[in-house]
C-alpha positions as CSV (number, residue, x, y, z in Angstrom):
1,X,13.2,28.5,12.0
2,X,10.0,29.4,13.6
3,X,9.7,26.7,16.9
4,X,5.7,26.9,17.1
5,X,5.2,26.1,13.2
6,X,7.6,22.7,13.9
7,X,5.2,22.0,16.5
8,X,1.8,22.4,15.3
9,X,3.8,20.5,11.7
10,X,4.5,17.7,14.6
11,X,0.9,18.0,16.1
12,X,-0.8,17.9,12.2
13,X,1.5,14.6,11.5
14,X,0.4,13.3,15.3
15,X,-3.4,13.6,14.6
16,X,-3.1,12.0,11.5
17,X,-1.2,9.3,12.9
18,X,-4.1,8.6,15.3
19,X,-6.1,7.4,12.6
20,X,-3.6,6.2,10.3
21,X,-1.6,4.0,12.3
22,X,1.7,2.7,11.8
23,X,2.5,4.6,8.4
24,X,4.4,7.8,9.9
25,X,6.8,8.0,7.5
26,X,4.1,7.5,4.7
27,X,2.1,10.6,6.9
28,X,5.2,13.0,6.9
29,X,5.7,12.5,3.3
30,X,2.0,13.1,2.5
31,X,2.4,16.4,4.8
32,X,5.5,17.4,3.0
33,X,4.4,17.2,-0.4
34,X,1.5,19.7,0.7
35,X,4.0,21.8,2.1
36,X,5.8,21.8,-1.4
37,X,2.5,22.9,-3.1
38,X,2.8,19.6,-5.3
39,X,0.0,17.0,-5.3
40,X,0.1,13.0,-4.4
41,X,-0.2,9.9,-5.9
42,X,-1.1,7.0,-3.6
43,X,-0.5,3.5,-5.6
44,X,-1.7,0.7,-3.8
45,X,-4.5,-1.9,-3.3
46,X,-7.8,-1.6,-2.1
47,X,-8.5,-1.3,1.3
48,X,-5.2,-0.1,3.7
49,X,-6.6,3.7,4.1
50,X,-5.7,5.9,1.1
51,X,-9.0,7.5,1.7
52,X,-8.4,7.7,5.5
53,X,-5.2,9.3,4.7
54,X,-6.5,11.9,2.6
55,X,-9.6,12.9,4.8
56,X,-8.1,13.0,7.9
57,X,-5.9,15.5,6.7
58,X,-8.2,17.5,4.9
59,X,-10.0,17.6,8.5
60,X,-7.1,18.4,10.5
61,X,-6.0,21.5,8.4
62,X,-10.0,22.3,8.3
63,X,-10.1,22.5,4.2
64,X,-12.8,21.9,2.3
65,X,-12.7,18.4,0.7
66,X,-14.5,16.2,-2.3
67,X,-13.7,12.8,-3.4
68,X,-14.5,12.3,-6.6
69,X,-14.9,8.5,-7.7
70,X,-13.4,8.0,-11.2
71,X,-15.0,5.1,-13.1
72,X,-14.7,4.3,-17.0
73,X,-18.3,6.3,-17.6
74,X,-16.9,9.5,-15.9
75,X,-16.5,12.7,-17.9
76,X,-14.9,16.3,-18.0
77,X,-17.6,18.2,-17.0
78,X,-18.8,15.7,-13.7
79,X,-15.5,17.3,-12.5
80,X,-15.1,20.6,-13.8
81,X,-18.4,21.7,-14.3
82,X,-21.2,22.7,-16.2
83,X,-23.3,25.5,-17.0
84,X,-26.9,25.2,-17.2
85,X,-29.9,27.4,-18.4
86,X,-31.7,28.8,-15.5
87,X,-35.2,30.3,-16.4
88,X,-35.6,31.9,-13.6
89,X,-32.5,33.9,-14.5
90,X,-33.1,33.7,-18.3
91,X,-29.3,32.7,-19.2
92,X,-26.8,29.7,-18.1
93,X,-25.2,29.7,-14.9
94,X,-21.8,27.7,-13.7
95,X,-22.2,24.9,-11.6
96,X,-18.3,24.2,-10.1
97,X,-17.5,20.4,-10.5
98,X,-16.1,18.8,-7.2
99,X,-13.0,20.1,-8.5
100,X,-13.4,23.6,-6.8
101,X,-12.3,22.1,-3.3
102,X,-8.8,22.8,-1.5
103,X,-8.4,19.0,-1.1
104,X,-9.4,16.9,-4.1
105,X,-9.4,13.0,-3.6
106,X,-9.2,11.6,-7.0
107,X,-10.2,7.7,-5.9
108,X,-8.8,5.1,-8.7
109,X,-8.0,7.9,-10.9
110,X,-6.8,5.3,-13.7
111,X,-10.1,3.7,-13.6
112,X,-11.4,7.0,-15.6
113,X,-11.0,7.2,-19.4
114,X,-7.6,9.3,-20.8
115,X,-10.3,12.3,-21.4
116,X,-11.3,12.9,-18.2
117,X,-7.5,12.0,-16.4
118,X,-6.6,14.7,-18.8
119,X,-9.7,17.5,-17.4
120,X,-7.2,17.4,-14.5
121,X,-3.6,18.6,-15.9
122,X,-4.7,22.5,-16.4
123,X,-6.4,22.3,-12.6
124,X,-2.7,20.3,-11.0
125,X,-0.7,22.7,-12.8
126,X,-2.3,26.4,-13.0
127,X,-4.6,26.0,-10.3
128,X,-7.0,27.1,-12.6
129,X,-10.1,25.3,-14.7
130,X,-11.0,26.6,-18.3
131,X,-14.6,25.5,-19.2
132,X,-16.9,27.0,-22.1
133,X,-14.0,29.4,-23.2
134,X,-13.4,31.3,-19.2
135,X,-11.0,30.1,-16.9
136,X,-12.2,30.2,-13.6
137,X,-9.6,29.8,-10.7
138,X,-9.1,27.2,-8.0
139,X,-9.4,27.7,-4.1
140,X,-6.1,28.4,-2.3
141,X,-4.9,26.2,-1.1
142,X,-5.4,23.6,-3.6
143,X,-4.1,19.8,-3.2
144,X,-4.8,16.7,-4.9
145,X,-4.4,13.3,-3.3
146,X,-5.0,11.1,-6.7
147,X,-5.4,6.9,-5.8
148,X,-4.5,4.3,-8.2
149,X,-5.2,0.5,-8.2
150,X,-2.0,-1.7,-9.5
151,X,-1.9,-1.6,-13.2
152,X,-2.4,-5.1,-13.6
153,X,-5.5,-4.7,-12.7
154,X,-8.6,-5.3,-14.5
155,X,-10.5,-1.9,-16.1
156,X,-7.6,0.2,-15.8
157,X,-6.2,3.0,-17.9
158,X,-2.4,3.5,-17.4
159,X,-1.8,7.2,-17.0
160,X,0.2,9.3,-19.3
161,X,3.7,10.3,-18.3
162,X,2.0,14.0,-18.9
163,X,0.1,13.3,-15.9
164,X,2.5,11.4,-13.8
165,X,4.6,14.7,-14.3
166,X,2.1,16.2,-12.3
167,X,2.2,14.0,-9.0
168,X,5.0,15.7,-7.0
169,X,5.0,12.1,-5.1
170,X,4.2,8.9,-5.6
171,X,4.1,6.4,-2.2
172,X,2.4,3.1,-0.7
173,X,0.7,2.6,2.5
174,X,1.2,-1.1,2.0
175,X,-0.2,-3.2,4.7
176,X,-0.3,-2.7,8.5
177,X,2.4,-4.7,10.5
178,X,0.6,-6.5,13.2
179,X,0.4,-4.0,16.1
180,X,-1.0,-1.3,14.0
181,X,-3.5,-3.8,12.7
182,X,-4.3,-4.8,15.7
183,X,-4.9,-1.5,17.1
184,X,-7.0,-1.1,13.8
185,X,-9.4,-4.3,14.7
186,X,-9.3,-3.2,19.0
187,X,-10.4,0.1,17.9
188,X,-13.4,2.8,17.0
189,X,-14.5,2.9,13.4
190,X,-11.9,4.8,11.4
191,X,-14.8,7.2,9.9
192,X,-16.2,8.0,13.4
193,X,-12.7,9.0,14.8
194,X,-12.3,11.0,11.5
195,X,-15.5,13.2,12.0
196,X,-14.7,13.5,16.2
197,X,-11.4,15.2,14.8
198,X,-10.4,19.2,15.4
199,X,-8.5,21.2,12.8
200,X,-5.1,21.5,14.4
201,X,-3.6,23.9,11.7
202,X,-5.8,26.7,10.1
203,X,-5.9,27.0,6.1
204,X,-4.1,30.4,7.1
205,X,-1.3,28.9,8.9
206,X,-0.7,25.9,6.6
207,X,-0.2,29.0,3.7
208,X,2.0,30.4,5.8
209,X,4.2,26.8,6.2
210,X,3.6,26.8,2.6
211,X,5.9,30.0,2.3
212,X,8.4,29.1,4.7
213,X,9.0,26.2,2.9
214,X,10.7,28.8,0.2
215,X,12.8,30.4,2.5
216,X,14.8,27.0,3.4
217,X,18.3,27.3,2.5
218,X,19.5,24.7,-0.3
219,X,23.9,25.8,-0.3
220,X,26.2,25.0,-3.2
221,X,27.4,21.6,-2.1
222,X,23.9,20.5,-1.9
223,X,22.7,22.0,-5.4
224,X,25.7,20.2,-6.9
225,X,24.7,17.0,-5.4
226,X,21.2,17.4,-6.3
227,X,22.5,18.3,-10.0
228,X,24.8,15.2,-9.7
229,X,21.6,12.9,-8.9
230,X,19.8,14.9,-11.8
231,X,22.7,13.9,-14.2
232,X,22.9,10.1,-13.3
233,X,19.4,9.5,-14.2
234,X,20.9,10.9,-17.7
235,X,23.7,9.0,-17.7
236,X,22.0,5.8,-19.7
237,X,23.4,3.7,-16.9
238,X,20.2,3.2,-14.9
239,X,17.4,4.9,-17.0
240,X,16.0,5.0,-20.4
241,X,15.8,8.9,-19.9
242,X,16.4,11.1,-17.6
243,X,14.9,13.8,-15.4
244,X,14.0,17.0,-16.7
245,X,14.8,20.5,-15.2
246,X,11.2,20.4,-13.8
247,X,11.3,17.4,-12.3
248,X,14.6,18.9,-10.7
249,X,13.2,21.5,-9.4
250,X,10.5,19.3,-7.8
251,X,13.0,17.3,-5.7
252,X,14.2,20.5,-4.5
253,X,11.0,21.4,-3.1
254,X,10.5,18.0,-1.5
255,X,13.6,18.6,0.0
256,X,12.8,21.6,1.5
257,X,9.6,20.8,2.6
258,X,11.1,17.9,4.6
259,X,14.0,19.9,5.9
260,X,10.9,22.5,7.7
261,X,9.6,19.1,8.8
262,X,12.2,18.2,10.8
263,X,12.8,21.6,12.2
264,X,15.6,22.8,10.1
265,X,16.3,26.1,8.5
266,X,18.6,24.4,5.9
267,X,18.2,21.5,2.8
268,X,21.0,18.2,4.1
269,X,21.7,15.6,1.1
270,X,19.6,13.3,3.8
271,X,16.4,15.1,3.4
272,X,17.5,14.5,-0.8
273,X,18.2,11.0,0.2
274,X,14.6,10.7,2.0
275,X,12.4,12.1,-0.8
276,X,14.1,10.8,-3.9
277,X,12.4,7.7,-4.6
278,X,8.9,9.4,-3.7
279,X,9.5,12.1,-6.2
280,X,11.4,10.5,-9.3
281,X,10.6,6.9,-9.5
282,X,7.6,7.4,-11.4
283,X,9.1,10.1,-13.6
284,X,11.5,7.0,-14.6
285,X,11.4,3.9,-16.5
286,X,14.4,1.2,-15.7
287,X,17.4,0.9,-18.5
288,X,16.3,-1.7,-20.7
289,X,17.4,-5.2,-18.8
290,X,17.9,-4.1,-15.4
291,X,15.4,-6.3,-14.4
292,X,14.1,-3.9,-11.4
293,X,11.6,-1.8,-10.8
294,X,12.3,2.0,-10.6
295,X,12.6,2.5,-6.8
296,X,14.9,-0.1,-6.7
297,X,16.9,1.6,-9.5
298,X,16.8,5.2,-7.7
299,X,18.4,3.4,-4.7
300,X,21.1,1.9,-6.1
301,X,22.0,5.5,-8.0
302,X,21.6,7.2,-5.0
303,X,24.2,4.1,-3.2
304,X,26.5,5.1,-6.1
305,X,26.6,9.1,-6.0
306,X,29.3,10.3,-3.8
307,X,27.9,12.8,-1.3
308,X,29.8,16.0,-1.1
């Protein structure tokens, strides 16, 4: 394992915790889901820094970033793109949507209609955008941190377990405990700290984390535990259906990512442990009558699978 890349990893989580305050552990899992190549879904209400969190890492990894507010009027092509005629060319040229950025901030993404959630599936997945018959690819890196307000909320559209599939993680900032807050009211403006930040990490170097992330080793004991969690959510006992092989593979990554995170060179069932309810609670839906909600559920399944 390569020292300096698990310190600038701890300098990047640092920064962000400058701004951010109090929510490390919130920070590191936003960090190691980029490290994974997966995107993020941020559930929470209004107001505790989803945006914060998503610009002020964009800044310190100096990408480009767009947020992109979704409302019920927004369609397809304010995202994607359009073409349009130019006369000065005589024939239609592309205008890229906000889409075309490395880090895309997809604000109350289930305010937006099912059309437009969907306009975002080929992008999360392929890294890639087909409009007017020519698919046109997505800058490298590409990462999308998606917010959503709490589904009993007024004007919102629930979104489709298609596109919940594509959310490598789901988390909560939740609110500040009372030092961070009152750091938060003591202190500058959050948006003028953000724009007085320095990258700390090139987009170069971060593609290079990105890679190393591969070459952590996962060993046979920790495959057959991870196979073992995999099989529980089968089992009926705590789920109405279980994981897929994708979503398997996802947790894997997670893991890994976490595992370079911490300076190791190998995958321990406690980086499994630390990720699982961020990566498969929202692939889930509780046994009919448990009476909990599905982070609860992944707890108690992880309490009840013997570790090897």
């Amino acid at each position: 394992m390569d020292p300096s890349l698990t310190s600038r990893l701890a300098t990047l989580a640092g920064q962000i915790s400058t701004v951010v305050v109090g929510k490390r552990p919130q920070i590191e899992d936003c960090i190691a889901c980029l490290l994974a190549g997966g995107h993020l879904l941020i559930e929470d209400v209004p107001g505790v820094g989803k945006t914060t969190l998503a610009h002020t890492l964009a800044v310190s990894l100096g990408l480009d970033f767009r947020r992109v507010q979704f409302t019920a009027d927004l369609l397809p092509s304010d995202l994607l793109g359009v073409s349009v005629f130019e006369r000065a060319q005589d024939r239609f040229v592309f205008h890229p949507g906000p889409v075309f950025a490395q880090v895309l901030l997809a604000d109350e993404i289930n305010r937006a209609g099912p059309k437009t959630q969907s306009a975002l599936l080929e992008a999360m997945e392929e890294q890639q955008v087909s409009v007017e018959n020519e698919t046109r690819p997505l800058p490298r890196p590409f990462f999308v941190i998606a917010t959503q307000n709490p589904s009993d909320q007024l004007g919102t559209y629930p979104l489709p377990e298609s596109q919940l599939d594509r959310f490598l993680m789901r988390i909560t900032l939740g609110y500040p405990d009372r030092a961070s807050e009152r750091a938060l009211l003591a202190g500058r403006d959050r948006r003028e700290t953000v724009r007085a930040l320095r990258p700390v990490m090139t987009p170069a170097e971060l593609e290079a984390a990105q890679r190393a992330v591969l070459e952590v080793h996962a060993g046979e004991a920790l495959l057959d535990y991870l196979q073992a969690l995999v099989a529980a959510t089968r089992s009926g006992r705590w789920f109405a259906e279980g994981l897929s092989p994708r979503a398997g593979i996802a947790v894997l990554r997670a893991a890994r990512a976490r595992a370079l995170l911490a300076g190791r060179g190998y995958v321990a069932p406690d980086d499994v442990q630390a990720i699982l309810p961020q990566t498969i609670a929202h692939r889930l839906v509780p046994a009919a009558g448990a009476g909990r909600g599905s982070v609860e559920q992944v707890r108690a399944m992880v309490e009840a699978t013997p570790v090897p």
